[in-house]
C-alpha positions as CSV (number, residue, x, y, z in Angstrom):
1,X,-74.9,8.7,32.2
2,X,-76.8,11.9,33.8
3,X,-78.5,9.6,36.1
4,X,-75.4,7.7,37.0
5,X,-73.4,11.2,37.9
6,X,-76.8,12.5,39.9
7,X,-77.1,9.6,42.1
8,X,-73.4,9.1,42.6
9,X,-73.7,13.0,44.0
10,X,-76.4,11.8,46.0
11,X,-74.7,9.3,47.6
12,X,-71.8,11.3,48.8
13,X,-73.6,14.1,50.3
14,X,-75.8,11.8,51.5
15,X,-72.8,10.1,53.5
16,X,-71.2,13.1,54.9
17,X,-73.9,14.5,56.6
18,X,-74.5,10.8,58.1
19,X,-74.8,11.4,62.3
20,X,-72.3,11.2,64.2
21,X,-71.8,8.1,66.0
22,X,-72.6,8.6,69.8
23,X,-69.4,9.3,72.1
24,X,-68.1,5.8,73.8
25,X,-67.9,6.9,77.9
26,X,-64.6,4.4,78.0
27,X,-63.5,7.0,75.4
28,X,-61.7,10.1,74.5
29,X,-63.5,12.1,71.8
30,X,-62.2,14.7,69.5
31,X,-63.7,17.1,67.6
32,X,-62.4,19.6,64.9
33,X,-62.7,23.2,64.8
34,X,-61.3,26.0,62.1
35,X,-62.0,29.8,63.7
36,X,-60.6,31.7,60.2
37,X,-62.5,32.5,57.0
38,X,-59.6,30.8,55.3
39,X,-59.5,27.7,56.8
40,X,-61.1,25.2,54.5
41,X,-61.0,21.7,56.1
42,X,-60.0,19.8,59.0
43,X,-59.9,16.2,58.8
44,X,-58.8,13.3,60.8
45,X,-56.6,10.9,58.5
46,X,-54.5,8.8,61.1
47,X,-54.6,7.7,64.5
48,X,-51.3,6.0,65.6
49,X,-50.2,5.3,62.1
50,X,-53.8,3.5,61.0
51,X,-55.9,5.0,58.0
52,X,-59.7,6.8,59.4
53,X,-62.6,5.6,57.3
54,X,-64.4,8.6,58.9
55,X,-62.2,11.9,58.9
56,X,-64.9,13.9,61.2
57,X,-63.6,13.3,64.5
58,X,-61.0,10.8,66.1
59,X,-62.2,8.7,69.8
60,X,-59.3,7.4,71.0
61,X,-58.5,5.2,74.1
62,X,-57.0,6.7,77.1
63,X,-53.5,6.9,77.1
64,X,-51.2,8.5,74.4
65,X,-51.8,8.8,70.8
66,X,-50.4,10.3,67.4
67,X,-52.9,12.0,65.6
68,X,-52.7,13.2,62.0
69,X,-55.2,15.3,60.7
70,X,-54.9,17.4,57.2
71,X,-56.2,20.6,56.8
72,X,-56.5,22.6,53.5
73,X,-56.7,26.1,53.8
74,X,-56.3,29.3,51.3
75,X,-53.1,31.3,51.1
76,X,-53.4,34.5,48.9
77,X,-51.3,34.6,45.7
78,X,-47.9,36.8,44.9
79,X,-44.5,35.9,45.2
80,X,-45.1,33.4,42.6
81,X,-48.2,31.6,44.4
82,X,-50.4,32.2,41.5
83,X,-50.1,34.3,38.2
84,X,-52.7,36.5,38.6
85,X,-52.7,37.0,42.3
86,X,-55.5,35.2,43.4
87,X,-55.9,32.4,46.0
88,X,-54.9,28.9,46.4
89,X,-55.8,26.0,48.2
90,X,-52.7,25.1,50.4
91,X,-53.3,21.2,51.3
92,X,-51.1,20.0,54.9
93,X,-50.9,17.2,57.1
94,X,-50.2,17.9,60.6
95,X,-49.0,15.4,63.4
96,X,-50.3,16.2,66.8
97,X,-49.0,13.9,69.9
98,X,-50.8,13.9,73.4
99,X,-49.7,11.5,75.8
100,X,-52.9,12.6,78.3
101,X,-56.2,11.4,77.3
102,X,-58.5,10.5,79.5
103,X,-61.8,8.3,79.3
104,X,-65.0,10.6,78.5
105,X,-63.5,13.3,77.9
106,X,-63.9,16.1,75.1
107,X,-60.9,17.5,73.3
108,X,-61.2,20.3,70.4
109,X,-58.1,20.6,67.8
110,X,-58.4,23.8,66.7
111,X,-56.7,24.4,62.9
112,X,-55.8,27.7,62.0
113,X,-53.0,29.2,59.5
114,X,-51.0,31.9,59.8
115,X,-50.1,33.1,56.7
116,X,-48.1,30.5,54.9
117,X,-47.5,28.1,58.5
118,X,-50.4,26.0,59.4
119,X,-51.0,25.4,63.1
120,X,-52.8,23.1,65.5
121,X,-53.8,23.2,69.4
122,X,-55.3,20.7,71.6
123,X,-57.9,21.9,74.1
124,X,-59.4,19.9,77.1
125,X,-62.8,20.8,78.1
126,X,-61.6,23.9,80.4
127,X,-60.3,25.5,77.0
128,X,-56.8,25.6,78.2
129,X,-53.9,24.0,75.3
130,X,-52.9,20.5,76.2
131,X,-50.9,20.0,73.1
132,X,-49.4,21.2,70.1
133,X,-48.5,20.5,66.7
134,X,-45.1,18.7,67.2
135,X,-44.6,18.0,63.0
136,X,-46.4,19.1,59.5
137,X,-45.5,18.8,55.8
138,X,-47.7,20.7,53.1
139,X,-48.3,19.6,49.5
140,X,-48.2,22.3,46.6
């Protein structure tokens, strides 16, 4: 049983650090980012309505598409959060639509929370915000 759980651990950390596939030219690419301590995790889970099998990064065609990404982050405890005051893991999926993208070009979403309101920009390669989270609904 030892060996079964050792190489099933393997396995998985084997497969997310797996490379990246390269970046398709005809493409739009985008990468995740999380600036704050607190932010956990940033992962892509839908692009326009269709289940990721690799939450890393979303390439997308040009043109416009709804992306949905969750993103777990920590929220400190009090006002009920948790009895002793610690943290918790605050788990939200976050819908993000950009009518703009263009072929072989690099995009950042950049998660971040504030406090207890997660948020979500959309850079283009010149840094400047190109979209916005337009929808998000957290579970805990």
């Amino acid at each position: 049983m030892y060996r079964i759980m050792l190489l099933l651990a393997a396995s998985l950390v084997a497969g997310c650090q797996a490379p990246l596939p390269k970046a398709d030219p005809q493409m739009a690419w985008v990468d995740f980012s999380t600036p704050f301590p607190n932010d956990r995790l940033l992962l892509a889970e839908r692009l326009d309505k269709q289940r990721l099998r690799d939450g890393r990064f979303f390439q997308v065609t040009p043109g416009s598409h709804e992306l949905v990404v969750r993103f777990d982050y920590e929220v400190t405890g009090g006002g009920g959060m948790s009895m002793m005051g610690g943290t918790t893991v605050r788990t939200c999926y976050l819908t993000l639509n950009y009518a703009h993208f263009s072929a072989g070009q690099r995009y950042v979403l950049e998660g971040r929370s504030m406090a207890m309101t997660p948020e979500a920009h959309l850079y283009n390669a010149k840094r400047e915000i190109v979209a916005q989270v337009s929808d998000y609904y957290c579970l805990m």
